[in-house]
C-alpha positions in Angstrom: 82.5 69.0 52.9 79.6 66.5 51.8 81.6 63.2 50.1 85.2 64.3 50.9 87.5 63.2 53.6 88.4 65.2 56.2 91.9 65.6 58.1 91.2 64.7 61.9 95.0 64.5 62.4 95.0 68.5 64.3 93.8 68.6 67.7 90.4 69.9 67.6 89.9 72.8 70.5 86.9 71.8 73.2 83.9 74.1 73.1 81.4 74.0 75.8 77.8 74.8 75.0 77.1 78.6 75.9 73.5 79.0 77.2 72.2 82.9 77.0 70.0 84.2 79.0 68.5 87.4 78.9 64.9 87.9 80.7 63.5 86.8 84.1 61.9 83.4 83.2 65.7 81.9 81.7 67.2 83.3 84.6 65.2 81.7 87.0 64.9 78.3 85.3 68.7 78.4 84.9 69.0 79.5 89.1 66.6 76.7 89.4 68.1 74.2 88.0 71.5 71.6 87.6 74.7 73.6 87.6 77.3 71.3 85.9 81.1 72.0 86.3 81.9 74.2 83.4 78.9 75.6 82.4 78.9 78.7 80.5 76.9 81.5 80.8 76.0 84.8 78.1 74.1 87.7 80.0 72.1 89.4 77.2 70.4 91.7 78.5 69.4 93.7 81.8 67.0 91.1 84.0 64.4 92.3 86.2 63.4 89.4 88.8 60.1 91.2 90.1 61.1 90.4 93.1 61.6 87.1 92.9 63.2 84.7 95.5 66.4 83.0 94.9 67.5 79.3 96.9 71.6 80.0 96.4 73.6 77.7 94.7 77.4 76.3 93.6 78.7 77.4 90.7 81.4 76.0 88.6 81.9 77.9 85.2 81.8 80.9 83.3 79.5 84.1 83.2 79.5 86.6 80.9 77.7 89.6 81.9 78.4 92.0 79.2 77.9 95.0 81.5 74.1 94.0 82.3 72.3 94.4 85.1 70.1 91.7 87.4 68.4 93.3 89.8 65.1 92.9 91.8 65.7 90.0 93.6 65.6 88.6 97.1 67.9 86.0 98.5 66.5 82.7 100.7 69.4 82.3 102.5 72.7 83.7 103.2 74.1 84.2 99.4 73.3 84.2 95.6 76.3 81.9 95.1 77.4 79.4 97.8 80.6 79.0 96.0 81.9 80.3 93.2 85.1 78.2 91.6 84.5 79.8 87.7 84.8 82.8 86.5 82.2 85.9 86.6 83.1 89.1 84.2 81.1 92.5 83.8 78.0 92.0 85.7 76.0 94.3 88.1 73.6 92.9 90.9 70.9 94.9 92.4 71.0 97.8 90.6 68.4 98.7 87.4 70.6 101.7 86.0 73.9 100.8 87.8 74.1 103.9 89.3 71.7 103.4 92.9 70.5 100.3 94.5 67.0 98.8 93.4 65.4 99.2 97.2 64.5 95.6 96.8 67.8 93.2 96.1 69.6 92.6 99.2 70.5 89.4 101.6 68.8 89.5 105.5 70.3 86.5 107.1 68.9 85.4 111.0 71.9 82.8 111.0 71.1 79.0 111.6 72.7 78.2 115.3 75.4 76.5 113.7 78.6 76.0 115.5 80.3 75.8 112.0 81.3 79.1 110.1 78.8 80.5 107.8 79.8 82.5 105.0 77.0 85.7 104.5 77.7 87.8 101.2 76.6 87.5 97.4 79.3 85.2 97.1 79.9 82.4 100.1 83.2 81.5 98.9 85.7 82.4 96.3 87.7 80.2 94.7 87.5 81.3 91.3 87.9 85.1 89.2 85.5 88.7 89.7 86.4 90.8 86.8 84.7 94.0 86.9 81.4 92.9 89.2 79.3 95.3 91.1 76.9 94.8 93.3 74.5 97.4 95.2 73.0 94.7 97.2 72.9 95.1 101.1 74.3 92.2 103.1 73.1 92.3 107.0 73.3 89.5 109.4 70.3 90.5 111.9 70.0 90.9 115.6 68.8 87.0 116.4 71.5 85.6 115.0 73.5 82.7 116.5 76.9 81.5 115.2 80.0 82.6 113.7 80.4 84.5 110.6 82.5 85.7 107.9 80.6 88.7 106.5 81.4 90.3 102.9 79.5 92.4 100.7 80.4 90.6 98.0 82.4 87.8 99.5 82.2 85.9 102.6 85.5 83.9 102.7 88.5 83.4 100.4 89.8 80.5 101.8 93.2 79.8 101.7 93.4 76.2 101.0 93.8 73.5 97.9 95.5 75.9 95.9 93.4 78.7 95.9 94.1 81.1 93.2 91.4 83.3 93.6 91.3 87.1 91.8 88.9 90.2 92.2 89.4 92.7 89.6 87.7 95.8 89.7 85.3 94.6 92.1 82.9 97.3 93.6 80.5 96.7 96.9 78.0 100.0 96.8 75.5 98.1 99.0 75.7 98.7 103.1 77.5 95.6 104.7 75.5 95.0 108.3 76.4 93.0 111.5 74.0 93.3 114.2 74.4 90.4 116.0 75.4 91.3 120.1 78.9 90.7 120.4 80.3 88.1 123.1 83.6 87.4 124.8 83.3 84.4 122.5 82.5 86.3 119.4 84.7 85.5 116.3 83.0 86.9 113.5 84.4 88.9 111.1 83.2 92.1 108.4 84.8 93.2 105.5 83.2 96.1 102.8 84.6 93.6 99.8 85.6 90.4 101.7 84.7 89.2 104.9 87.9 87.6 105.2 90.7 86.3 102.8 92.2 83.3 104.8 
């Protein structure tokens, strides 16, 4: 209150700055842009990309998807996420009515010719919480493809190291998980509907 003083002697809780989002052009600035550690994020509405090309990305935080959809989209790379160490609640991918896939959305990875593992799925790694995700989008690692892989529909890896307390709640993978890379004597890759592989 204006002139009066004011009892700072109670711990006062931290609140980070929530940043909604709810059409194409905030979603793709947001995608776009810095990711700091524990952003946090309010889906408000369903977002048509229009087919719109995503470069993946870390992220450390919090989404809130309210049960919306984002859909449309197209994936430069091998996932949406690289890494996910926040937490992502009530959110569907690829899908306009959450009931069918959008016959766009999906990730087509030709590898790199690494000799490291590569982590193909909406998610790269988990090292954080899925509550009640969906996702219709396709995952398929293609014929020319070099290299070893952990292949999820919606997560490559859970790794198993540095504490790793990951969770998947209600997690559903509609899309078709694909791996049509010629197998070798060598081959060590590894498919999974959900999870490519928890380690």
């Amino acid at each position: 209150a204006r002139n009066r003083v004011s009892d700072m002697s109670e711990k006062i809780p931290y609140r980070t700055w929530v940043r909604t989002i709810d059409n194409k052009e905030k979603f793709l600035e947001w995608a776009a842009g810095e990711h700091p550690q524990g952003e946090s994020l309010n889906i408000d509405g369903d977002i048509d990309l229009g087919g719109s090309e995503i470069t993946p990305f870390a992220f450390d935080g919090t989404i809130e998807g309210n049960s919306h959809k984002i859909y449309n989209f197209k994936i430069k790379g091998r996932n949406l996420f690289t890494s996910v160490k926040g937490n992502i609640a009530s959110l569907v991918f690829g899908s306009s009515d959450g009931q069918a896939w959008d016959q766009v959305s999906q990730i087509r990875y030709p590898g790199s010719n690494s000799s490291a593992w590569e982590y193909v799925g909406l998610i790269g790694t988990l090292q954080g919480s899925l509550t009640d995700v969906t996702s219709f989008v396709p995952v398929t690692v293609t014929e020319e493809a070099t290299g070893r892989f952990r292949i999820g529909g919606m997560v490559g890896s859970i790794p198993g190291r540095d504490g790793n307390d990951a969770v998947m709640l209600r997690c559903h993978q509609w899309g078709d998980v694909n791996y049509l890379q010629t197998a070798t004597s060598t081959d060590l890759s590894m498919v999974g509907g959900l999870v490519g592989l928890v380690d």
